[in-house]
PyMOL Python script that loads the backbone (N, CA, C, O; Angstrom):
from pymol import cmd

cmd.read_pdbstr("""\
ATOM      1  N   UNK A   1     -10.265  11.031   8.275  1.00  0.00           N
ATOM      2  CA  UNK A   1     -10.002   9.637   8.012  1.00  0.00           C
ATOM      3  C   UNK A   1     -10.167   8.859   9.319  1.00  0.00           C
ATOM      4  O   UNK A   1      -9.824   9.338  10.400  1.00  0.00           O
ATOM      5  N   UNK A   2     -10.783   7.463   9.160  1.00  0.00           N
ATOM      6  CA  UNK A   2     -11.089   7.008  10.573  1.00  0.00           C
ATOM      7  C   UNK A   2      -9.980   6.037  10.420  1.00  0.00           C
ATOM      8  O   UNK A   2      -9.332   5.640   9.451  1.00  0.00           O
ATOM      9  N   UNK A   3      -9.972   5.763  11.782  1.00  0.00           N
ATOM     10  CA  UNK A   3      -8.805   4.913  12.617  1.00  0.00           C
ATOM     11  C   UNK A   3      -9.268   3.467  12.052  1.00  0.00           C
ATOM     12  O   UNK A   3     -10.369   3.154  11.600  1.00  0.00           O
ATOM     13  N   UNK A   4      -7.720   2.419  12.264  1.00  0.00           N
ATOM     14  CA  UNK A   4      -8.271   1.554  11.714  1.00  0.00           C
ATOM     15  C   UNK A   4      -7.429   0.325  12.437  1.00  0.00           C
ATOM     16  O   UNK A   4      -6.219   0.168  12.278  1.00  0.00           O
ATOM     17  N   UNK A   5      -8.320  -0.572  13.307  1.00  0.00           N
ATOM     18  CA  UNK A   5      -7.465  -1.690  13.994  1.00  0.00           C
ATOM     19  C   UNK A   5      -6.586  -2.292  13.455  1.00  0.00           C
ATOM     20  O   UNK A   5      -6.435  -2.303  12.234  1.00  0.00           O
ATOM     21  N   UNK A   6      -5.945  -2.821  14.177  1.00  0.00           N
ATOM     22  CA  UNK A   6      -4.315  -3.756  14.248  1.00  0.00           C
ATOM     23  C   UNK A   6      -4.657  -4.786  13.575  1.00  0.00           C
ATOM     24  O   UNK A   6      -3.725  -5.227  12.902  1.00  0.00           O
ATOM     25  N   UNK A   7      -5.719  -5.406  13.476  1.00  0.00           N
ATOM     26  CA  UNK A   7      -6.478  -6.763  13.193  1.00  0.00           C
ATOM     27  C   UNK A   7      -7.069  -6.251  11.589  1.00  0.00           C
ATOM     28  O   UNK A   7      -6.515  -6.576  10.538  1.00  0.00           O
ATOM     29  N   UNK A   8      -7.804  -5.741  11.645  1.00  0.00           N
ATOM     30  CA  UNK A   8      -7.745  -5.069  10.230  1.00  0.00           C
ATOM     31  C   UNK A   8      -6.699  -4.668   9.381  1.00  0.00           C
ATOM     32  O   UNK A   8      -6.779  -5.101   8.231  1.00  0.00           O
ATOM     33  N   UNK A   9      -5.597  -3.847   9.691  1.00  0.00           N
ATOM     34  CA  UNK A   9      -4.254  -3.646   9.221  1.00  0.00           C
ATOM     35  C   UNK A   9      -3.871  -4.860   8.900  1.00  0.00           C
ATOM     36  O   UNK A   9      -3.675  -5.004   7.693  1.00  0.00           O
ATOM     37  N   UNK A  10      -3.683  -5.850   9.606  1.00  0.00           N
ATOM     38  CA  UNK A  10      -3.020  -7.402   9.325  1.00  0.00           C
ATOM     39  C   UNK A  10      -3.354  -8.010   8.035  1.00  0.00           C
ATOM     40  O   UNK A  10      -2.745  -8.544   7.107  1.00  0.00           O
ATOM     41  N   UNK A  11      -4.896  -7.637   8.430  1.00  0.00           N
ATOM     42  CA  UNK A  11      -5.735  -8.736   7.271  1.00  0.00           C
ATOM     43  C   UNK A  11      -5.874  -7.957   5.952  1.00  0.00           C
ATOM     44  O   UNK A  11      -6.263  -8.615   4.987  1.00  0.00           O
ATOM     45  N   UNK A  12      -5.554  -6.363   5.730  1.00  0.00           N
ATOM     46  CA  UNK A  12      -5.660  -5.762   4.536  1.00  0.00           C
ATOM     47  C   UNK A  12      -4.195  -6.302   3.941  1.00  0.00           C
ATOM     48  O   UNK A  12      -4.097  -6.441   2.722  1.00  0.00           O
ATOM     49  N   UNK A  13      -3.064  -6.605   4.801  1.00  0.00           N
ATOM     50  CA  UNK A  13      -1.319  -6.537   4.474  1.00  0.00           C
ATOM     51  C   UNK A  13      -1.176  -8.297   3.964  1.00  0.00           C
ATOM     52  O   UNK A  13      -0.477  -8.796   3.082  1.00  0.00           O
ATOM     53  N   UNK A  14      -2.255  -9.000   5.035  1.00  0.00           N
ATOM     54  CA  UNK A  14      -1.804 -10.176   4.182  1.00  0.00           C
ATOM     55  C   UNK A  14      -2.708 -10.897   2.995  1.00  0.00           C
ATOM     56  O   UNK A  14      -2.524 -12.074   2.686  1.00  0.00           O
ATOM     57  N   UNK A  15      -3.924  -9.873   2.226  1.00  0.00           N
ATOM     58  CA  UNK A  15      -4.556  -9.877   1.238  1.00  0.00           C
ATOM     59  C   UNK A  15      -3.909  -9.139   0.425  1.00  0.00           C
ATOM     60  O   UNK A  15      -4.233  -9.271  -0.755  1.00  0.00           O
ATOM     61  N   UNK A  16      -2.945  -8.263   0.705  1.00  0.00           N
ATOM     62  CA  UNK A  16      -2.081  -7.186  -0.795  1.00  0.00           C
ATOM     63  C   UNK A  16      -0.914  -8.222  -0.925  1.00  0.00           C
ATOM     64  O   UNK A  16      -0.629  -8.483  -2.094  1.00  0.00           O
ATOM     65  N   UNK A  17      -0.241  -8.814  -0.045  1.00  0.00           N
ATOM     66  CA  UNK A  17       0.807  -9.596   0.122  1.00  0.00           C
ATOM     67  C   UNK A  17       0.253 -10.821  -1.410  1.00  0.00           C
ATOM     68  O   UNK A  17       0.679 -10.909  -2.561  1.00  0.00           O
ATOM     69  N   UNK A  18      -0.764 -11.517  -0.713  1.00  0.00           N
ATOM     70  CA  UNK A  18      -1.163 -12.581  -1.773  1.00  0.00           C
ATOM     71  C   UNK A  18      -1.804 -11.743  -2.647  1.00  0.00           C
ATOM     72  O   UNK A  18      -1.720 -12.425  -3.668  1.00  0.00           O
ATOM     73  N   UNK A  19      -2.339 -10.824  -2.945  1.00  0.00           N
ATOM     74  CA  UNK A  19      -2.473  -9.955  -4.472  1.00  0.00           C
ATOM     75  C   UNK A  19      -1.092  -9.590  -5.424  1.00  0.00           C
ATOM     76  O   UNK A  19      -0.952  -9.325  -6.618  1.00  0.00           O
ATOM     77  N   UNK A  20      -0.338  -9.691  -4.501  1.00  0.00           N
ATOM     78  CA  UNK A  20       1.408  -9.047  -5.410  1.00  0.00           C
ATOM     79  C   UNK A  20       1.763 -10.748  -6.054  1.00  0.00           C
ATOM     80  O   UNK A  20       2.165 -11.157  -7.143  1.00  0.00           O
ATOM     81  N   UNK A  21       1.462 -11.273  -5.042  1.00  0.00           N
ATOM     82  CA  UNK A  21       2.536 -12.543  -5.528  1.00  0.00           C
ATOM     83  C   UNK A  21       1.522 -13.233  -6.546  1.00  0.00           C
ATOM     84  O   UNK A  21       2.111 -14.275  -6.836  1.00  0.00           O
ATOM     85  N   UNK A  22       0.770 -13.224  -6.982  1.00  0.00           N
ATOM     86  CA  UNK A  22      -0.516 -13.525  -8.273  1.00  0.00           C
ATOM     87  C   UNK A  22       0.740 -13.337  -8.883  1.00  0.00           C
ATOM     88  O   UNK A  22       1.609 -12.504  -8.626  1.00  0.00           O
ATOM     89  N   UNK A  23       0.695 -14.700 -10.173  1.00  0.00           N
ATOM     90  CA  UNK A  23       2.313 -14.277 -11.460  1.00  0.00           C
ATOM     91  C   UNK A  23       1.418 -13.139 -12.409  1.00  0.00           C
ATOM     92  O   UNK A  23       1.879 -12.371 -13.254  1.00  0.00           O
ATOM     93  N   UNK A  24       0.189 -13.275 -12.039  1.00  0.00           N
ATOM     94  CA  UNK A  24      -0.457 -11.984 -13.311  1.00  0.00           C
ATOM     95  C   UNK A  24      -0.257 -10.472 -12.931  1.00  0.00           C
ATOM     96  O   UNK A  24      -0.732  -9.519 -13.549  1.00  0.00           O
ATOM     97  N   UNK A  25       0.588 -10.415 -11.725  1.00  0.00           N
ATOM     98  CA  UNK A  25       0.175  -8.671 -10.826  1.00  0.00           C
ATOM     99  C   UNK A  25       2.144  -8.645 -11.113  1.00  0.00           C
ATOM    100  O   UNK A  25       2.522  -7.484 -10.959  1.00  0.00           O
ATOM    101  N   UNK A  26       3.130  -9.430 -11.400  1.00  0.00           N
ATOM    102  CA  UNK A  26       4.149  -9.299 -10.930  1.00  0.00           C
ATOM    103  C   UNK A  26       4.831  -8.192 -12.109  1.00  0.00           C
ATOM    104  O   UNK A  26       5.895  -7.601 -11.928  1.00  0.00           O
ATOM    105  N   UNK A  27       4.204  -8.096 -13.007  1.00  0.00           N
ATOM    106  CA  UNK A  27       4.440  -7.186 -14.207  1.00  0.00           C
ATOM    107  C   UNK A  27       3.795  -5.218 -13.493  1.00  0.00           C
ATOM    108  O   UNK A  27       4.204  -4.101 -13.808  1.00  0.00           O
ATOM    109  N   UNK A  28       3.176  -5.464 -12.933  1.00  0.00           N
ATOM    110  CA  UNK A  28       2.796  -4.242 -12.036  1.00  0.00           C
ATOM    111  C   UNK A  28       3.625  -4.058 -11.177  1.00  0.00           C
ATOM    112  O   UNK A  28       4.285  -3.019 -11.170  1.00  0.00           O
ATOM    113  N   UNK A  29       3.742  -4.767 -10.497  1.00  0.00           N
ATOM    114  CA  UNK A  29       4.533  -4.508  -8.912  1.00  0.00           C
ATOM    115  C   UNK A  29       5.038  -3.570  -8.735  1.00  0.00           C
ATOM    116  O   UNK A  29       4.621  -2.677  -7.997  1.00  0.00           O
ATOM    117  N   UNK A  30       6.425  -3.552  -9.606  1.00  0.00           N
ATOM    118  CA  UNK A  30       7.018  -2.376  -9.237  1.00  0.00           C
ATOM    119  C   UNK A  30       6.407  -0.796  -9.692  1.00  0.00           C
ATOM    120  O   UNK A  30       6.627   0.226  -9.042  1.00  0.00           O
ATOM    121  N   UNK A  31       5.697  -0.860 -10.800  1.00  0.00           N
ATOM    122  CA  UNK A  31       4.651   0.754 -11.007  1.00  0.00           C
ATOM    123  C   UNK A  31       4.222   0.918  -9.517  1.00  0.00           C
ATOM    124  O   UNK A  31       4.378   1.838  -8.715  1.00  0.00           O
ATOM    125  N   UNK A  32       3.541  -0.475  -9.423  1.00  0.00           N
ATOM    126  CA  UNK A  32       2.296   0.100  -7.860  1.00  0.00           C
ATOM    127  C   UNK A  32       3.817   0.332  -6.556  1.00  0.00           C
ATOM    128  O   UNK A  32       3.637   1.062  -5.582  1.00  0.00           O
ATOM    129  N   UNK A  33       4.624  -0.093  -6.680  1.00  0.00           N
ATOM    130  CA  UNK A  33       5.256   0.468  -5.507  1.00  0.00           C
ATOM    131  C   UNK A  33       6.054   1.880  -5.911  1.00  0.00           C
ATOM    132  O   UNK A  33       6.346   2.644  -4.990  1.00  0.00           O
ATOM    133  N   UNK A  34       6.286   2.110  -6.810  1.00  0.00           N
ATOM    134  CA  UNK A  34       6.827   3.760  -7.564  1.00  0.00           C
ATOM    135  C   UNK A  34       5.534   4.940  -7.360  1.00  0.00           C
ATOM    136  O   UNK A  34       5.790   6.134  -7.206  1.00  0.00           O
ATOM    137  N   UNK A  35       4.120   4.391  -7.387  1.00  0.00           N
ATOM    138  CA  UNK A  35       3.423   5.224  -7.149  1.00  0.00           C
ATOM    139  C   UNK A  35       3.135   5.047  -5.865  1.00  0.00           C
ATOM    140  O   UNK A  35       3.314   6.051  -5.176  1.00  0.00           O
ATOM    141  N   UNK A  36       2.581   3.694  -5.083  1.00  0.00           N
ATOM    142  CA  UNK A  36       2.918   4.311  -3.716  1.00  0.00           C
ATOM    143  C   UNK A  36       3.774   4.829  -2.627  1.00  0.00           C
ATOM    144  O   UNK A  36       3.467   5.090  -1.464  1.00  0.00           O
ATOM    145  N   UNK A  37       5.041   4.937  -3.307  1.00  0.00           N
ATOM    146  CA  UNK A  37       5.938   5.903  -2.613  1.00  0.00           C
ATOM    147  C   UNK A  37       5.940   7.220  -2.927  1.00  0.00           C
ATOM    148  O   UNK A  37       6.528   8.102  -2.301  1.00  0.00           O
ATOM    149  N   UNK A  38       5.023   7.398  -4.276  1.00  0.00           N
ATOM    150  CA  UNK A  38       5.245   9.371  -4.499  1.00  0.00           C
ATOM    151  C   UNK A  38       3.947   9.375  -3.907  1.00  0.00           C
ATOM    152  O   UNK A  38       3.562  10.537  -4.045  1.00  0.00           O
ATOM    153  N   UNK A  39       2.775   8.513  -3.139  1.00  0.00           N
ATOM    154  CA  UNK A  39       1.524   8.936  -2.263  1.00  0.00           C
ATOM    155  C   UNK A  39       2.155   9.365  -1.492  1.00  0.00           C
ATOM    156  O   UNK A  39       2.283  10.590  -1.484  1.00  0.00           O
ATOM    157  N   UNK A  40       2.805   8.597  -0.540  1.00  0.00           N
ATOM    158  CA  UNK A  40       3.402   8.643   0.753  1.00  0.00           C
ATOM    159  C   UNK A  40       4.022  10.259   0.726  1.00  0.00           C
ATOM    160  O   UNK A  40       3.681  11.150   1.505  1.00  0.00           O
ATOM    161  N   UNK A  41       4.996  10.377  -0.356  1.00  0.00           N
ATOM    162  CA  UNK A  41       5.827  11.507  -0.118  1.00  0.00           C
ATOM    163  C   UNK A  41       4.321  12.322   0.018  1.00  0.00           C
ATOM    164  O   UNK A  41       3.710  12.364   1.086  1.00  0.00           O
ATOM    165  N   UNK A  42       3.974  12.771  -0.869  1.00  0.00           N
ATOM    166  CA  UNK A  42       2.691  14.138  -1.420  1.00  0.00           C
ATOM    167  C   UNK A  42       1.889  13.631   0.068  1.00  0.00           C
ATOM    168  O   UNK A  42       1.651  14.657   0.705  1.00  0.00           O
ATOM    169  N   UNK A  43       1.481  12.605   0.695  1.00  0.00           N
ATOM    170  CA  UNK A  43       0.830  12.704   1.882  1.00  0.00           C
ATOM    171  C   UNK A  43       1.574  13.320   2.921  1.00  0.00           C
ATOM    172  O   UNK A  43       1.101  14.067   3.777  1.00  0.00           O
ATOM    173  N   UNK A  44       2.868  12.942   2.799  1.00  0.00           N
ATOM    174  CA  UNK A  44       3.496  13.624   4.564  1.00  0.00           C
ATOM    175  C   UNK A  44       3.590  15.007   4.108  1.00  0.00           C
ATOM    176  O   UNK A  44       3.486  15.889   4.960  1.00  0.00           O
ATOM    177  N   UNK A  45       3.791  15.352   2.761  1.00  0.00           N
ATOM    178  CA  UNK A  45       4.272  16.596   2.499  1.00  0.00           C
ATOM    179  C   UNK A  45       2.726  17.888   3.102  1.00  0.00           C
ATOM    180  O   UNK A  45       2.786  19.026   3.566  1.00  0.00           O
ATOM    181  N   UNK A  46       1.873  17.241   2.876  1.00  0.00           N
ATOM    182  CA  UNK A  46       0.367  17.714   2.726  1.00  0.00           C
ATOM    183  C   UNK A  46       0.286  18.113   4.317  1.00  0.00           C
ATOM    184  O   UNK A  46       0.298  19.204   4.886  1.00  0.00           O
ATOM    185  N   UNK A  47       0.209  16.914   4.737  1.00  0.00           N
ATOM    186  CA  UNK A  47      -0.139  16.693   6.854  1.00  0.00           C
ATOM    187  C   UNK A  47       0.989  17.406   7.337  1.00  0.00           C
ATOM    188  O   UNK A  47       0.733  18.083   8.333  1.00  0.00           O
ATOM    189  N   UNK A  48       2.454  17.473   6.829  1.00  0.00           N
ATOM    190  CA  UNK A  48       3.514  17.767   7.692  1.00  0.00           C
ATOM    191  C   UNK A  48       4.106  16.782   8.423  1.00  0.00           C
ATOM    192  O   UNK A  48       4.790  17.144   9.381  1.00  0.00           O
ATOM    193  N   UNK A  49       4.017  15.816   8.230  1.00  0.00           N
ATOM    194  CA  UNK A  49       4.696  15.064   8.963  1.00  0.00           C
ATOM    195  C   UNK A  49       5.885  14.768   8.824  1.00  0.00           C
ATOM    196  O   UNK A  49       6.431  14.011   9.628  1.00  0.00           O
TER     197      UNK A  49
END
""", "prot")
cmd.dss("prot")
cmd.show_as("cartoon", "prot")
cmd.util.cbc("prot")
cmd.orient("prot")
């Protein structure tokens, strides 16, 4: 996986930021944050971290 600037990071966080707050995504929200916390787990679990 390649590295990925500070400036890039910003601009992906404040395009998901205004993707959540859409009133059409707010019925998702919480699925997409239930599944990206069991990524996270199954990723550190994978790497070891």
């Amino acid at each position: 996986m390649s590295r990925v600037s500070r400036t890039k990071l910003k601009e992906i966080k404040k395009e998901f930021i205004t993707l959540m707050a859409k009133p059409e995504n707010k019925e998702n929200r919480m699925r997409f944050f239930v599944i990206d916390e069991r990524f996270h787990k199954l990723l550190n679990e994978k790497c070891k971290n």
